[in-house]
C-alpha positions in Angstrom: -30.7 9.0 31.5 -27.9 9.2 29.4 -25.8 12.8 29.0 -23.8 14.0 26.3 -20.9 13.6 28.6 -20.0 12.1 31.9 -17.2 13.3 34.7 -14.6 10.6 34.8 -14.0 10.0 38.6 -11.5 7.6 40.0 -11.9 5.4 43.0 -12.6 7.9 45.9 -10.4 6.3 48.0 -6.9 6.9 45.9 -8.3 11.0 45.5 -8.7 10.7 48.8 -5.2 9.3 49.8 -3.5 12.1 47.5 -5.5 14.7 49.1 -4.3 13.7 52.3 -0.8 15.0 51.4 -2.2 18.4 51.5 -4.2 17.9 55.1 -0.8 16.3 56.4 0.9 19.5 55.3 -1.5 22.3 55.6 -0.9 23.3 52.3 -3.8 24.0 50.3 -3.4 26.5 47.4 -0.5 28.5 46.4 1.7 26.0 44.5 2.1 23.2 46.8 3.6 19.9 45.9 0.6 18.2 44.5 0.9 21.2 41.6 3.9 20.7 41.5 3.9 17.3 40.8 0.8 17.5 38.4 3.1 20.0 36.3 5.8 17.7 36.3 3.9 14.3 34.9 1.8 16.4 32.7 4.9 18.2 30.7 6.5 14.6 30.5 3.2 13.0 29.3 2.3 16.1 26.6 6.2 17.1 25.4 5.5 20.5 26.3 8.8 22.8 27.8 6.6 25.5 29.6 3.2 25.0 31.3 1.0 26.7 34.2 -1.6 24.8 35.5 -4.2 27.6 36.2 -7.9 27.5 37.9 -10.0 27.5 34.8 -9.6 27.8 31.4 -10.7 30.9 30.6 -8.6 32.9 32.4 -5.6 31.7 30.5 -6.8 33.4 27.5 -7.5 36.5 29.3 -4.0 36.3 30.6 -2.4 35.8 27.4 -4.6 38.4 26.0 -3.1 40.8 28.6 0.7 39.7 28.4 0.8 40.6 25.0 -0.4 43.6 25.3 -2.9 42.8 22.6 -5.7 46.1 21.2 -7.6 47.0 18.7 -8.8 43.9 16.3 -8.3 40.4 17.3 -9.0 38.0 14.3 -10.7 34.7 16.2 -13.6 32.0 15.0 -17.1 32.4 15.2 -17.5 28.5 15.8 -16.1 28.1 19.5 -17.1 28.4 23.4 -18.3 31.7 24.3 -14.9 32.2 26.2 -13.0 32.2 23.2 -15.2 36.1 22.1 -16.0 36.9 25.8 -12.4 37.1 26.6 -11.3 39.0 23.6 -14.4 41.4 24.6 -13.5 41.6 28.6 -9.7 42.8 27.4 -11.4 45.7 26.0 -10.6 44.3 22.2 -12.8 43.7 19.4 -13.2 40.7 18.1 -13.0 40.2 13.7 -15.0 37.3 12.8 -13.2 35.1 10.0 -15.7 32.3 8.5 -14.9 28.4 9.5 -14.0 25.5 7.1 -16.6 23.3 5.7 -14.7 20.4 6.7 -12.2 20.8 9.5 -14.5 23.6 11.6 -11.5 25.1 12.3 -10.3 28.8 11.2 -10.6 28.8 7.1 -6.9 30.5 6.9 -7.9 31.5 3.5 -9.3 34.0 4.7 -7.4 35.3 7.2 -5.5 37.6 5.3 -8.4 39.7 3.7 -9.6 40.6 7.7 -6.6 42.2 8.6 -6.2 46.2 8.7 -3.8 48.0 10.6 -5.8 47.6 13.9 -5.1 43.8 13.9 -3.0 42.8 16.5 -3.3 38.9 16.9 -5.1 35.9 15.3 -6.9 33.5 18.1 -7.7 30.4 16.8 -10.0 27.5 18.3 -8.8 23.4 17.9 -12.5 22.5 17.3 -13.2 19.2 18.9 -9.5 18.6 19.1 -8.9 19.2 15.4 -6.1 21.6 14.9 -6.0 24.8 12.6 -4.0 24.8 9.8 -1.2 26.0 11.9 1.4 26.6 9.3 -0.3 29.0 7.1 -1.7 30.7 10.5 2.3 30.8 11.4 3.0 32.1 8.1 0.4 34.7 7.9 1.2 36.2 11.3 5.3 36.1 10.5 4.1 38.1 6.7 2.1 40.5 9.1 3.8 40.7 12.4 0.6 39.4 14.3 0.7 37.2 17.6 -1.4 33.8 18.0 -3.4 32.1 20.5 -4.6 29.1 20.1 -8.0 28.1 22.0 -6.9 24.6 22.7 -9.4 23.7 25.4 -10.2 20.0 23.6 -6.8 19.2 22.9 -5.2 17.0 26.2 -3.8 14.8 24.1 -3.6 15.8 20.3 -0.4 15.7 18.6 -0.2 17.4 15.0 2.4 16.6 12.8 4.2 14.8 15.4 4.2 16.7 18.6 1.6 18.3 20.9 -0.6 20.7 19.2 -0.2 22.8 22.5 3.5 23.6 21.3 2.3 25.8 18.4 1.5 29.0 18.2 3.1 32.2 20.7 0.7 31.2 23.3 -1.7 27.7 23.4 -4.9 27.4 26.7 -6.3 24.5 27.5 -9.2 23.2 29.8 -9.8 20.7 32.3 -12.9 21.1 33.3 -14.6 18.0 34.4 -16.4 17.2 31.0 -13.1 17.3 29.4 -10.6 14.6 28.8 -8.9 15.1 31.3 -9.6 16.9 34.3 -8.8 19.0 38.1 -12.6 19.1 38.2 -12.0 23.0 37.3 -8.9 23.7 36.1 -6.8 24.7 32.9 -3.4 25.3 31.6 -1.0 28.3 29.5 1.9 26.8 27.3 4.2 28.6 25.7 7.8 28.0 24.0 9.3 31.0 24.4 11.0 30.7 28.0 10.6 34.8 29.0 7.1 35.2 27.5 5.8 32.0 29.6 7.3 33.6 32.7 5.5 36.6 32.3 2.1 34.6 32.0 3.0 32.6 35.2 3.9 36.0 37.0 0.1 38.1 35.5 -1.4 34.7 37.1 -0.4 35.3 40.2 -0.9 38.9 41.4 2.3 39.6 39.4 4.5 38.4 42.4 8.2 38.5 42.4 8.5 36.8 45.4 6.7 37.4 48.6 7.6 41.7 48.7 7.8 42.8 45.6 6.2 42.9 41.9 6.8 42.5 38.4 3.5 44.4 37.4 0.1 44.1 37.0 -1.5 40.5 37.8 -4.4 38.7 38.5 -5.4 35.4 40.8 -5.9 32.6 38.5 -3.8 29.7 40.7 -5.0 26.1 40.8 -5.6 24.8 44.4 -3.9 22.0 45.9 -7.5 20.5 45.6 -7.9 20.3 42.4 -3.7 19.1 41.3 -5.1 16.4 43.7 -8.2 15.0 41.6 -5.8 15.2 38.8 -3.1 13.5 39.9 -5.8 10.6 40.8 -7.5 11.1 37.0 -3.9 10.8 35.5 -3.2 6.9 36.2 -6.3 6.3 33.9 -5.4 8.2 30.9 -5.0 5.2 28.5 -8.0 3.8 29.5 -10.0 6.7 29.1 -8.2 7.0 25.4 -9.0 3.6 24.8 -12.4 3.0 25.9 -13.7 6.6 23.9 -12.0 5.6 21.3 -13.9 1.9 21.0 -17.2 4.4 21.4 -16.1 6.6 18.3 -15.4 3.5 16.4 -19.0 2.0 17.0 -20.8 6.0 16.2 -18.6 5.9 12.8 -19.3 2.0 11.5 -23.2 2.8 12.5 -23.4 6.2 11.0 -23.1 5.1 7.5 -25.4 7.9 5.7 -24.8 10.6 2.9 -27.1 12.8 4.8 -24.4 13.1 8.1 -21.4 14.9 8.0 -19.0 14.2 10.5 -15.8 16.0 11.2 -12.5 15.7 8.6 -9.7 15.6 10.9 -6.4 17.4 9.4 -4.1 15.3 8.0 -1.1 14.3 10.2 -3.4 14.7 13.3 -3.1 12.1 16.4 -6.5 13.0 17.4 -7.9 12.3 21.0 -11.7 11.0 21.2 -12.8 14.4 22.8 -16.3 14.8 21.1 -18.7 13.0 18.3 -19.9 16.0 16.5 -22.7 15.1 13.8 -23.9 17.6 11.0 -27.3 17.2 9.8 -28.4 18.7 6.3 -30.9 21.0 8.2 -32.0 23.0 11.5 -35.6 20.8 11.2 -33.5 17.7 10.7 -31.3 18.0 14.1 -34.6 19.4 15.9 -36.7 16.3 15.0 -33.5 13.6 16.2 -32.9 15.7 19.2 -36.7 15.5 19.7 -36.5 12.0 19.3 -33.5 10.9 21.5 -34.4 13.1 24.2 -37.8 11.0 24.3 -35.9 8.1 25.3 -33.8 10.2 27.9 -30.8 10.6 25.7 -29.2 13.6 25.8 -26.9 15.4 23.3 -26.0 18.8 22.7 -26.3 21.7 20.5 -22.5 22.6 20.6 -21.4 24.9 19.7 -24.4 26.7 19.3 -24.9 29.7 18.2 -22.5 31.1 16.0 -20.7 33.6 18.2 -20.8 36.3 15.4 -24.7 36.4 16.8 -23.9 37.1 19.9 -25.8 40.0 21.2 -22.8 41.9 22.9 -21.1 42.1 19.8 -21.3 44.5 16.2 -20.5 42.5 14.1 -19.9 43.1 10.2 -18.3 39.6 9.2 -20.2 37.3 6.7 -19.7 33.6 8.4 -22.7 31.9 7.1 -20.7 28.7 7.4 -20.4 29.1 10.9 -24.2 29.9 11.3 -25.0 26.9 9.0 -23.2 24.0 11.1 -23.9 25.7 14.3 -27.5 25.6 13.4 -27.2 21.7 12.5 -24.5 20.1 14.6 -25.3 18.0 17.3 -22.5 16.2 19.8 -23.6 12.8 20.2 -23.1 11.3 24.1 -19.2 9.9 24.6 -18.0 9.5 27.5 -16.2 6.6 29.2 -18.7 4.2 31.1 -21.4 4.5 27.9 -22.3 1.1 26.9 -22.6 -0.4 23.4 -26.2 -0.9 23.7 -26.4 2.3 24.5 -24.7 3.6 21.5 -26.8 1.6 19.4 -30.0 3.1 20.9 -28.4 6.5 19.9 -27.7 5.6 15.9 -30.5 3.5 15.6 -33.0 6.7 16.6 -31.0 9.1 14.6 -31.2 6.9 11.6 -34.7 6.3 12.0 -35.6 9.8 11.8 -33.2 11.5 9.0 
């Protein structure tokens, strides 16, 4: 059986000897060493200033959401995870559905500006599959209207645009590691920010809004990374260039193979040091994916409908928007299986069916 994706685990042995730093010491969660640590290599290794490692990587958003004090209308993507809306949503705002570029999947920024009214607080942008936004018209858009902006950058370990990490744009980036992700705490995520006294408001909301052990800052909630989890990624870490390297040999195989007018695959943005995270495919119809899905998942190959649906269609939400580009490639975009470990025969498999069956 082969999945669109597969956990990256190191030898169980070398988890196992970090992990025994936290018996040895008792200390389990709350910020012990092996966080600490993890913070440290991962700021060196991504050039970021200000970072939190956190549990997940939704509640960064909800977070960020919170610390800047965000209402009304939130202008955000229809073609994302369901965290990206769902968060918007829980913080008791609404989200304002701007269409998707044909190309990049990202945010079109063209139309950014005709969504806002004078209930729009903050643009929050998804990275799709590691591709950034156009984040210099989003910057200049929120300067002209004095909006904030989040970026959704849950694919992006890695990604550098226009010469530095993508997670240093923007008031506030999140990120994910999760275990299908790049890299990963098994569960886990991260808030960045450079703006030194808004990050330390988001590390103090993500942590009961501590100052100290008797006293408070304000409001806050529990969204702290275990000792646990720093520990798988310290033990993931040692591989990254492998991982890089061996997803990137699988992409190059999917894009020599998939030589055919009637697949789109993704434009990256110019200037973009992209990171291998996904091999999205767009078919020119719904029946079209349906049939190769059909087809690979006969042979136990098993991709994914992602992102699907369009999350203007959710059923929690009223929405008003128009993004039939978004409900056209979520209706025909499949992620191919990439993940390190997946052979070359078995990438062949994979193209030769989908070829067979256009």
């Amino acid at each position: 059986m082969i999945n669109v994706t597969k956990t990256f685990l190191p030898p169980q042995h070398e988890y196992q000897a970090i992990l025994k730093r936290a018996w040895d010491t008792g200390w389990v969660t709350n910020r012990g060493q092996l966080v600490l640590e993890l913070e440290d290599k991962l700021k060196t290794f991504l050039g970021v200033n200000h970072m939190t490692l956190m549990t997940n990587g939704t509640l960064p958003i909800q977070i960020a959401i919170k610390t800047l004090e965000l209402s009304g209308e939130i202008i955000t993507t229809p073609f994302s995870y369901v965290a990206t809306t769902s968060s918007i949503v829980w913080e008791s705002c609404k989200p304002i559905f701007v269409d998707i570029h044909p190309d990049y999947l990202t945010i079109d920024e063209r139309q950014i500006e005709a969504a806002i009214t004078n209930q729009t607080t903050a643009i929050l942008a998804t990275h799709v599959f590691g591709n950034p936004c156009h984040v210099d018209a989003i910057d200049a858009i929120a300067k002209k209207h004095d909006l904030k902006v989040i970026y959704d950058a849950a694919h992006c370990f890695g990604v550098q645009y226009d010469g530095q990490s993508v997670f240093n744009y923007g008031d506030v980036s999140t990120t994910s590691f999760h275990a299908t992700k790049i890299f990963h705490t098994g569960e886990g995520g991260a808030i960045f920010s450079n703006d030194k006294r808004l990050h330390e408001a988001l590390y103090y909301h993500h942590n009961f809004g501590h100052d100290g052990t008797e006293a408070f800052y304000g409001i806050g909630i529990n969204a702290k990374i275990s000792e646990l989890q720093a520990a798988m990624g310290l033990s993931v870490f040692p591989y990254i260039d492998e991982i890089f390297k061996q997803r990137k040999s699988i992409v190059d195989q999917y894009d020599n193979a998939l030589q055919s007018e009637d697949i789109q695959k993704l434009r990256l943005r110019e200037n973009t040091k992209w990171n291998y995270c996904y091999y999205p495919v767009i078919f020119e119809n719904e029946s079209t994916l349906k049939r190769i899905k059909q087809a690979l998942e006969a042979e136990s190959i098993f991709p994914r409908r992602y992102f699907y649906p369009s999350l203007d269609q959710l059923p929690y939400i009223d929405n008003q928007s128009n993004c039939s580009v978004s409900r056209r490639v979520a209706s025909c975009i499949l992620c191919l299986p990439l993940f390190v470990g997946l052979e070359h025969k078995d990438v062949q498999l994979i193209t030769n069916i989908i070829l067979s069956n256009l």
